[in-house]
C-alpha positions in Angstrom: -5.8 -7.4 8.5 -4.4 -5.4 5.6 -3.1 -7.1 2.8 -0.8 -5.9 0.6 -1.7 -8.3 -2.7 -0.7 -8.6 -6.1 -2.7 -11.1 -9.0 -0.6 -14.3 -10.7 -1.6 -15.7 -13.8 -3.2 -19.1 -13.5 0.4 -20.8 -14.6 2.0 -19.0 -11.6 5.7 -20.8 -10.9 7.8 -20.7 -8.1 9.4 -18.0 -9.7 6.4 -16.1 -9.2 6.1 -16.5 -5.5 10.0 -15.6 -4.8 9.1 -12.2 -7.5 6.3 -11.0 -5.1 8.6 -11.8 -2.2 11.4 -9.7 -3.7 8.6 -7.0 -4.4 7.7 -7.1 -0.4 3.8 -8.2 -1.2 2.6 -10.5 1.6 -0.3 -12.3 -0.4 -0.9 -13.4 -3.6 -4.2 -13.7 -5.6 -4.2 -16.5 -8.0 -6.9 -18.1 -10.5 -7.6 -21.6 -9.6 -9.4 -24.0 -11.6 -9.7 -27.9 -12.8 -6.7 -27.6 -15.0 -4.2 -25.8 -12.4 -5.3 -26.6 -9.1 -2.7 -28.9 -8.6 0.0 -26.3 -9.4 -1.4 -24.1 -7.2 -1.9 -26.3 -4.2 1.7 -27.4 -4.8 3.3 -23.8 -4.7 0.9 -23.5 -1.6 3.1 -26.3 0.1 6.1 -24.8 -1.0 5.7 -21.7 0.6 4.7 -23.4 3.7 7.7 -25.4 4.0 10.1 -22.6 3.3 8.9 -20.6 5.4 8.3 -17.6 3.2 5.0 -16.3 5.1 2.8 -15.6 1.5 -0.8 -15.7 2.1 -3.0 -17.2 -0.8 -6.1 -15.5 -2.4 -7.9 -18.4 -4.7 -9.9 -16.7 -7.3 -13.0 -18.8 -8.2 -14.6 -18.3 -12.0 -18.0 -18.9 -12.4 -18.9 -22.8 -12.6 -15.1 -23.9 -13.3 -14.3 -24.0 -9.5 -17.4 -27.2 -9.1 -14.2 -29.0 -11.2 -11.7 -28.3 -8.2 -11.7 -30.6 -5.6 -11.7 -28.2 -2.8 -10.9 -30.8 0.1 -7.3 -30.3 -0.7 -7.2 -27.1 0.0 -9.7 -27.3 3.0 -7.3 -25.7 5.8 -3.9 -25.2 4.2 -1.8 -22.6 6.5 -1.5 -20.7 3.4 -4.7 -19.9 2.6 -6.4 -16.9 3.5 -9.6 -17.0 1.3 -11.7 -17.0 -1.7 -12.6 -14.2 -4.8 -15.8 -15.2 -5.7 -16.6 -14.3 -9.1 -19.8 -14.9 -10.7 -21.0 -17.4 -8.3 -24.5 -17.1 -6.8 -24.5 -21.0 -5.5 -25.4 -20.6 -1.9 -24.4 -24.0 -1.4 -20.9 -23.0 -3.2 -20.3 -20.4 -1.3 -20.3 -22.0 1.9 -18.0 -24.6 0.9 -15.8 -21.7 -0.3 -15.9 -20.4 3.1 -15.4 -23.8 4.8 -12.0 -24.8 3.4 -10.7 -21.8 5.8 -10.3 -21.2 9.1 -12.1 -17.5 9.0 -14.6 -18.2 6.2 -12.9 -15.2 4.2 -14.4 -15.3 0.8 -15.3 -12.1 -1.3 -16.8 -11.2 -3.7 -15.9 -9.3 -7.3 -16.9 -5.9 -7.6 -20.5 -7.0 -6.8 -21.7 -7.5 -3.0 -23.1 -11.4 -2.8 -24.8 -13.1 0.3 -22.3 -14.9 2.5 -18.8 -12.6 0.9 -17.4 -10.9 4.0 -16.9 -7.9 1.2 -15.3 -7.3 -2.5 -12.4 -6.5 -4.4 -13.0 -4.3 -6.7 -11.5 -0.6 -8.3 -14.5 1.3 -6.6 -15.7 1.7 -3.0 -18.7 -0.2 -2.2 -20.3 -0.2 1.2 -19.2 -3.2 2.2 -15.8 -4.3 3.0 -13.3 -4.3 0.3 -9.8 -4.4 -1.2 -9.1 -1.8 -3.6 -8.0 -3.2 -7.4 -5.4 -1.0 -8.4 -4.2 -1.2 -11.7 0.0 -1.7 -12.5 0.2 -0.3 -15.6 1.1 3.0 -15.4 3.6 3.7 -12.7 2.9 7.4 -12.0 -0.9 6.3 -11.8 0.1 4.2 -8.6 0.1 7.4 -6.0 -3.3 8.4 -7.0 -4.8 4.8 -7.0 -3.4 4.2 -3.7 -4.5 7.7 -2.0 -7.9 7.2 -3.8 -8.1 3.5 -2.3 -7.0 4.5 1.4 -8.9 7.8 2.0 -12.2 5.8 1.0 -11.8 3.4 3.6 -10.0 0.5 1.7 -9.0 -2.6 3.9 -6.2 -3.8 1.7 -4.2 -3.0 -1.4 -4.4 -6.0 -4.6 -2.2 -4.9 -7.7 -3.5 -6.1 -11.1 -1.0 -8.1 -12.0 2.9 -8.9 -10.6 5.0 -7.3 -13.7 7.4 -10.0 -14.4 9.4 -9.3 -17.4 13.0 -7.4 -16.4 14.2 -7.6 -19.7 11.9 -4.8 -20.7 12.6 -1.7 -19.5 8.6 -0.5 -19.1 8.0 -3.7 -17.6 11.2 -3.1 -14.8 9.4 0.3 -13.9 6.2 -1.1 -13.5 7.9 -3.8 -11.0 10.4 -1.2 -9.3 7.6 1.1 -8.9 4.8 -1.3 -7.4 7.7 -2.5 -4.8 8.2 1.2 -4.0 4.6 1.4 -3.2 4.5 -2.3 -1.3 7.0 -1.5 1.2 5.4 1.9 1.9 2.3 0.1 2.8 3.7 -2.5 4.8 5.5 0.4 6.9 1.6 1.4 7.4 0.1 -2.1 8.0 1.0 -2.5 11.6 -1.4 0.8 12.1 -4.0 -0.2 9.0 -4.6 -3.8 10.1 -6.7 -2.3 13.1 -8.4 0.3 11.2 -11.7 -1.3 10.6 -14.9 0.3 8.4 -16.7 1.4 11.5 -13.6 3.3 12.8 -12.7 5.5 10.6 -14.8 8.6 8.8 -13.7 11.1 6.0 -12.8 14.2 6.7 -12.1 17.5 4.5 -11.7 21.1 5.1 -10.8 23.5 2.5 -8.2 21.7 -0.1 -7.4 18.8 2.7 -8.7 15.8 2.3 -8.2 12.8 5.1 -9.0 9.7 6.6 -9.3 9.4 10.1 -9.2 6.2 12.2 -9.9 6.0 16.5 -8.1 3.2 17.1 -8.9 3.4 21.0 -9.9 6.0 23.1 -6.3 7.5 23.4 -5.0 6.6 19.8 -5.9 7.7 16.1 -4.3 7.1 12.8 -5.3 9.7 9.8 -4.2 9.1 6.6 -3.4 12.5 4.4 -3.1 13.4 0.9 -2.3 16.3 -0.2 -2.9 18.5 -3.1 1.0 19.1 -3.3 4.4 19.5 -2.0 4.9 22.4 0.5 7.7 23.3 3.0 5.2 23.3 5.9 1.3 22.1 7.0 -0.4 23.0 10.2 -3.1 20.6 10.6 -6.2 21.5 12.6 -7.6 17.9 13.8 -11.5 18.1 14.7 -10.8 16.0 17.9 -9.4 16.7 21.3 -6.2 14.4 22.8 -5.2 13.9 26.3 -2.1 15.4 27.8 -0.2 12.2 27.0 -0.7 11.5 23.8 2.4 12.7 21.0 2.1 13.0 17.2 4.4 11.0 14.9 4.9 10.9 11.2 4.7 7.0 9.6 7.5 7.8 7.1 10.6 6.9 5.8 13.8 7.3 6.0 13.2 7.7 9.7 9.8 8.2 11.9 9.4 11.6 13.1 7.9 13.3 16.1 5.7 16.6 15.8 4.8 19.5 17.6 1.5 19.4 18.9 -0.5 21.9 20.6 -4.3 21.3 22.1 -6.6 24.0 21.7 -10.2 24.0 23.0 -11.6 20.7 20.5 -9.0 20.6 18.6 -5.4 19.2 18.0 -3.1 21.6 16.0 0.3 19.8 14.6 3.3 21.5 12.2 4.4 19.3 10.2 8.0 19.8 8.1 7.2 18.6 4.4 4.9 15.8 4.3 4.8 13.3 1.3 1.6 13.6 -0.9 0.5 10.5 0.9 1.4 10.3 4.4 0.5 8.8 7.6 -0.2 10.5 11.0 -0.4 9.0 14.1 -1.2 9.7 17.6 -0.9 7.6 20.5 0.6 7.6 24.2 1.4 3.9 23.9 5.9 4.4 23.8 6.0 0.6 23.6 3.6 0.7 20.1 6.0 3.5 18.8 9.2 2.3 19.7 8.3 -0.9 17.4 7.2 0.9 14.5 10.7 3.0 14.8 12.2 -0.1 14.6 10.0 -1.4 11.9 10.8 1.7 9.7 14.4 1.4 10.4 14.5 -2.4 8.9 12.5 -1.5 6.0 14.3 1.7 5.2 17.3 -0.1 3.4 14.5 -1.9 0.7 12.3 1.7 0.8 15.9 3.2 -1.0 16.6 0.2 -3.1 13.1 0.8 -4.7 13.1 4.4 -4.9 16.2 4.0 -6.9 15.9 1.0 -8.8 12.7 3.4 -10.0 14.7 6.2 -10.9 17.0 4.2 -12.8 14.1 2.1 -14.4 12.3 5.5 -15.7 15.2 6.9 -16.7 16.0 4.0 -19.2 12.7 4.0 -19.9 12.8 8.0 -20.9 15.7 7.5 -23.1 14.7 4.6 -24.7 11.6 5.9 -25.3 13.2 9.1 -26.2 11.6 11.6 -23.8 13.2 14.4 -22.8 15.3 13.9 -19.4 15.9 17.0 -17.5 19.4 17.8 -16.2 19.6 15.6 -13.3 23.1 14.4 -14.0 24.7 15.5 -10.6 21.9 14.2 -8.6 21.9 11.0 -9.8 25.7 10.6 -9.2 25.3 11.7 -6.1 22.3 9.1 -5.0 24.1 6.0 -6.3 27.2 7.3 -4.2 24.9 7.1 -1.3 23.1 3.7 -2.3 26.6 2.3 -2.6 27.5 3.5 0.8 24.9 2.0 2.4 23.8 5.9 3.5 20.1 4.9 3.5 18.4 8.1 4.8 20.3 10.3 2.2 19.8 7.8 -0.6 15.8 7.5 -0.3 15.7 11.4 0.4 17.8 12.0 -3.3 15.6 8.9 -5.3 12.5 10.5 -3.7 13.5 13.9 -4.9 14.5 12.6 -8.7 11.3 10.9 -8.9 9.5 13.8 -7.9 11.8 15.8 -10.8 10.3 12.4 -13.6 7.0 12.7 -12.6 6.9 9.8 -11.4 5.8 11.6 -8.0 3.4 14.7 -7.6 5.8 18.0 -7.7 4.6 21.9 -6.9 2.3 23.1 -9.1 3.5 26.3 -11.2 2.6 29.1 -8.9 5.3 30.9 -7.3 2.9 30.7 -3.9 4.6 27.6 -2.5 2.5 27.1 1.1 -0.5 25.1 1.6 -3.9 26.2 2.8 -4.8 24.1 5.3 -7.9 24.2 7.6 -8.0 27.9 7.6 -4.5 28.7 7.7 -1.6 29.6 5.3 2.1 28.8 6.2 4.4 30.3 4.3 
């Protein structure tokens, strides 16, 4: 299980839930205590009977949650688990994990007895979510990398930005849906990459996370330094004769050239995004439906990427930031947005974001390859 999560205020609405919806989150951390729990119970019935598939994250405070009466939440559908926050009652606790069907509660920041893990901004060597902070939108990349490549088992934004009226506050939304439907692209591959699975790996400038799955099947997760034309990745495993390399990416998932050389798995790959997901299987059933889960996601991954662009933009000029001459690029992405020419549309919103800064871009050296286990490409 990898949830992709964002944190309501305890006087969450309706309006709330259909906001994390539109934003492609699939679970929901809210505050619960003696003064909301009925609000919260109620939007938990809500979801269930319309069917929107939201996951709830109660967050326990301290003493305050003895005032709940936790019987009414004791098995709800909707409820995935517990945030324990400053709660060292034993006898707490396991009520906490009794009201669900798994026993899910964790812990914040600080490993506790009977948490299955924490949520927190900072590995710990338990389980845990990583708490990445909304506020910034270009800080959202190197959260997320950060998060992923030390082992993170799920993704909980700070807060759902809620405000559309204000420009800064649009970004911050466009931006974390941008991210959101990135991950959920990746959480048919990360909800089986457990702690004891995976292992860091990093050789020269490279730095990756690499998952066995099974014995014919990894996932690595890459992020690199920069942008460059082409990477040849020397994987310190061997891979039977079967097994193909794909690229987890939008606006369409990719196949690459793979060679096998004594230990090793050598694969060129055609400009990867700064966080990007490699995976190699022989399992054609497995890849056809995360083909097909790209390809219905694809049409959101473009309404993001340029709802961004747009966002920043306003943001820039309101602000009054200097813009750089993107004029005939941005005609020619809402062209493609409005014609419904998904592929090209991402590809351009990617590209302008890259141009805002809103994504990593070359560094100034003329050089532009990439050093990668031992090898340049130019």
């Amino acid at each position: 299980m990898f949830p992709v999560a964002a944190t309501l205020t305890p006087q969450a609405s309706a309006d709330d839930l259909m906001r994390a919806l539109d934003c492609f989150l699939d679970t929901v951390v809210v505050p619960v205590e003696q003064n909301n729990w009925r609000r919260v119970r109620d939007l938990m019935n809500r979801s269930q009977e319309n069917g929107w598939g939201l996951r709830f994250v109660l967050w326990a405070k301290g003493a305050r949650v003895k005032s709940v009466p936790l019987h009414h939440f004791a098995q709800h559908p909707c409820l995935l688990g517990w945030i324990a926050q400053d709660i060292d009652d034993l006898g707490l606790l396991a009520m906490l994990r009794a009201t669900t069907e798994t026993g899910q509660v964790w812990s914040w920041q600080t490993p506790s007895p009977f948490t299955k893990g924490t949520i927190a901004p900072q590995p710990t060597d338990h389980p845990w979510w990583a708490w990445v902070s909304a506020e910034h939108p270009e800080d959202l990349l190197p959260q997320a990398a950060r998060a992923l490549l030390a082992g993170a088992n799920g993704i909980c934004f700070s807060r759902l930005p809620a405000n559309e009226e204000d420009v800064a506050e649009r970004e911050r939304q466009k931006a974390l849906a941008f991210f959101a439907v990135h991950l959920r692209l990746w959480q048919t591959l990360l909800n089986e990459c457990t702690t004891e699975s995976g292992w860091e790996w990093r050789e020269e400038n490279l730095v990756a996370r690499i998952w066995e799955l099974r014995e014919r099947e990894w996932v690595c997760l890459f992020a690199f330094p920069s942008p460059a034309p082409q990477v040849v990745l020397s994987l310190p495993f061997s891979t039977p004769e079967r097994v193909r390399a794909y690229a987890v990416q939008f606006p369409a998932m990719v196949r690459l050239p793979l060679q096998r050389k004594g230990e090793r798995t050598v694969v060129r790959w055609e400009t990867p995004s700064p966080l990007a997901v490699l995976w190699l299987t022989e399992t054609t059933d497995r890849v056809q439906q995360v083909h097909q889960r790209a390809n219905e996601l694809l049409p959101k991954a473009m309404q993001f990427a340029v709802q961004w662009v747009l966002a920043r933009r306003e943001r820039f000029e309101q602000q009054g930031i200097p813009l750089p001459e993107t004029t005939t690029q941005l005609w020619e992405m809402l062209q493609k947005a409005r014609r419904r020419q998904f592929s090209h549309g991402y590809l351009l919103a990617q590209q302008l974001l890259t141009v805002l800064d809103a994504l990593p871009s070359e560094g100034t050296s003329s050089d532009a390859s990439l050093s990668v286990a031992g090898r340049r490409i130019p």
